[in-house]
C-alpha positions as CSV (number, residue, x, y, z in Angstrom):
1,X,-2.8,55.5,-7.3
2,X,-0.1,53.5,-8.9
3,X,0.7,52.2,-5.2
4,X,-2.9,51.2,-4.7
5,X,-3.2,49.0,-8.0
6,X,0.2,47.6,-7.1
7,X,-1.5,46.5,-3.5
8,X,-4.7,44.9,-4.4
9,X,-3.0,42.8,-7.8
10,X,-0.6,41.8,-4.8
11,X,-3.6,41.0,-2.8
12,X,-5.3,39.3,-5.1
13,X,-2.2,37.1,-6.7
14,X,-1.8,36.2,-2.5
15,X,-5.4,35.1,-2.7
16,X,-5.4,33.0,-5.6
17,X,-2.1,31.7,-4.2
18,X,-3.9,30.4,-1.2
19,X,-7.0,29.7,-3.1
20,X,-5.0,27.2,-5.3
21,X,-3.5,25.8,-2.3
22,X,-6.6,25.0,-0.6
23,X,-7.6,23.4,-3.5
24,X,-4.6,21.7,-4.1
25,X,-4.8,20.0,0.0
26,X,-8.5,19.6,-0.9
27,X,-7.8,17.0,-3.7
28,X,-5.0,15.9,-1.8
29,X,-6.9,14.7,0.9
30,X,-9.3,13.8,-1.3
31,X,-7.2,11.4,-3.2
32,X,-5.8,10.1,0.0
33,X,-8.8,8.9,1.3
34,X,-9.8,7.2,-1.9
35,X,-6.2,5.3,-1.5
36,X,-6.8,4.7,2.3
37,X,-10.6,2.9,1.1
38,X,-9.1,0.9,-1.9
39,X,-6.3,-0.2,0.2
40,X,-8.2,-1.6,3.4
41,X,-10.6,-3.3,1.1
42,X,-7.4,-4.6,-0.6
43,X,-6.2,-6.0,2.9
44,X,-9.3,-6.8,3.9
45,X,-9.3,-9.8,1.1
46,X,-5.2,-10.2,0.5
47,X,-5.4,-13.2,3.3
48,X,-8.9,-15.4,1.6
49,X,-6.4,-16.0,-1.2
50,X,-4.8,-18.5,1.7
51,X,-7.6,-19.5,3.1
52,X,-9.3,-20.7,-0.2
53,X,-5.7,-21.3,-1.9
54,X,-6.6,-19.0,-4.8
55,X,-3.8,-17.1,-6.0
56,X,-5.7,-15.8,-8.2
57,X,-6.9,-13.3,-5.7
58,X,-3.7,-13.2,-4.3
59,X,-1.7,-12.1,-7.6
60,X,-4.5,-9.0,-8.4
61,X,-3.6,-7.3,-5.3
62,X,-0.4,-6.4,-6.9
63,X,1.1,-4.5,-9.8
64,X,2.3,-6.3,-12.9
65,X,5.1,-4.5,-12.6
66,X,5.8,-5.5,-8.6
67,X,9.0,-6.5,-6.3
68,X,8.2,-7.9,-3.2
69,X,11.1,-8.1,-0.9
70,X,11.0,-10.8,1.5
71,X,13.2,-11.2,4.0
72,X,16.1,-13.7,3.4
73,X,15.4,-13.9,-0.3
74,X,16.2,-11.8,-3.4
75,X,13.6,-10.0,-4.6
76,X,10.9,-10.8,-6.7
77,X,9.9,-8.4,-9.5
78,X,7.7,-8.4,-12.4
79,X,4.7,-9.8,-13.7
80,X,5.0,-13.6,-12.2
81,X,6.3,-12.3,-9.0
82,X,3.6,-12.1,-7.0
83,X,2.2,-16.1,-8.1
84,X,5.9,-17.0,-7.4
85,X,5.7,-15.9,-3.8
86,X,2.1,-17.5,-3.3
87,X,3.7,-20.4,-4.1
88,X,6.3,-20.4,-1.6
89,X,4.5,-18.8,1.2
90,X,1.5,-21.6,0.8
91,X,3.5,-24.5,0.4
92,X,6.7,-24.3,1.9
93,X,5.6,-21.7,5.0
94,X,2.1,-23.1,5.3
95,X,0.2,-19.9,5.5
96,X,-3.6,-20.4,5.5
97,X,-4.6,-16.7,6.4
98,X,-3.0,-13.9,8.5
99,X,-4.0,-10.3,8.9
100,X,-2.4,-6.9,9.0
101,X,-3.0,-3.8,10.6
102,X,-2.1,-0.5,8.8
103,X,-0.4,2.0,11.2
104,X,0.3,4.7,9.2
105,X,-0.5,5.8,5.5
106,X,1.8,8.7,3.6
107,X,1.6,10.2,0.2
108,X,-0.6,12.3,-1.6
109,X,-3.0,9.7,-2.9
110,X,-2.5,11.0,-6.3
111,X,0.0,8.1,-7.9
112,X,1.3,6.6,-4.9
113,X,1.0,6.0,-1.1
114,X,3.1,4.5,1.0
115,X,1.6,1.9,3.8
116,X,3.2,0.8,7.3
117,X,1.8,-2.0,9.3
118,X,1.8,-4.8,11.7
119,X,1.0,-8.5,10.3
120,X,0.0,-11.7,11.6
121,X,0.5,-15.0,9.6
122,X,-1.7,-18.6,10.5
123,X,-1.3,-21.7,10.1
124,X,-4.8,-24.0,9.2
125,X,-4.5,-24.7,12.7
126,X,-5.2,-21.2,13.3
127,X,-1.6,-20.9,15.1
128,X,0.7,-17.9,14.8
129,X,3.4,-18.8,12.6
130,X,4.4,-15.2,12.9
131,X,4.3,-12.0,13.1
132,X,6.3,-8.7,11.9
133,X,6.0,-5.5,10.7
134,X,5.5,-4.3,6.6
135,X,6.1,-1.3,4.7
136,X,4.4,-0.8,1.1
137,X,4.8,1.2,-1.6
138,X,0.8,1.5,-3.3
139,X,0.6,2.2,-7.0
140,X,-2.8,4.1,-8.6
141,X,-2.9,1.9,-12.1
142,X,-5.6,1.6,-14.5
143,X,-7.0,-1.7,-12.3
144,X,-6.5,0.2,-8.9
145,X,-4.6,0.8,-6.3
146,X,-2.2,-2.0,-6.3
147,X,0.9,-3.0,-3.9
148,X,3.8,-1.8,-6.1
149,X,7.1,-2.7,-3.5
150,X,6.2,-4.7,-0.8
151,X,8.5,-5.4,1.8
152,X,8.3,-6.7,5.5
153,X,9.9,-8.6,8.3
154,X,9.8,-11.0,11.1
155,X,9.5,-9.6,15.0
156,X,10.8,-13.3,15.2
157,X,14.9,-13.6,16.4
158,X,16.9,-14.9,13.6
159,X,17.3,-18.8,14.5
């Protein structure tokens, strides 16, 4: 009898085990697609910032606490990071809108994701200045998901 009990609070503990699991992957995948909506509406709108030249909507797609990690450039972290980089890329690259193209999305979708992607960047001739590839680290804050690392490249050859 004592062999019997032993079994089914085996059975049951194996159960819940994979009850709690199912759960857990439930949220998970829950959470994950809320990230993946937040952050293709978040790309969707990242490139009007250069089209209207409002950094303003520029700057909220990122963390306060953000480094974005250009290429050929230290890093720029913290709260006037992101208004920094607006700066540069609108007035001394000429970017006047651009889009990307997420490839793949990892994470959990509970405090963080990470994005990969493709990106295009115009001119306001509508000409390719260029194009390259992205990798972001997303952060859930209390505004959001926001882009917490962001760093990219050029397909470009290095002149």
């Amino acid at each position: 009898m004592k062999s019997k009990h032993l079994f089914l609070t085996q059975l049951l503990c194996s159960f819940l085990g994979i009850a709690n699991a199912s759960a857990q992957q439930t949220n998970e995948q829950q959470w994950l697609n809320e990230a993946k909506i937040a952050i293709s509406n978040s790309n969707a709108i990242y490139f009007k910032a250069f089209v209207s030249g409002d950094s303003s909507v520029f700057i909220d797609r990122y963390a306060e606490d953000c480094c974005i990690m250009a290429p050929n450039l230290p890093a720029l972290c913290q709260k006037n990071a992101a208004g920094e980089f607006f700066r540069m890329a609108y007035t001394q690259v000429g970017i006047r809108n651009g889009r990307f193209t997420t490839t793949e999305l990892f994470g959990n979708g509970k405090d963080f994701v990470t994005e990969s992607g493709l990106f295009e960047l115009y001119d306001g001739n509508n000409n390719i200045i260029d194009t390259g590839k992205y990798l972001v680290l997303w952060k859930k804050t209390a505004n959001g998901w926001k882009m917490f690392r962001d760093s990219f490249s050029s397909n470009n050859p290095i002149r």
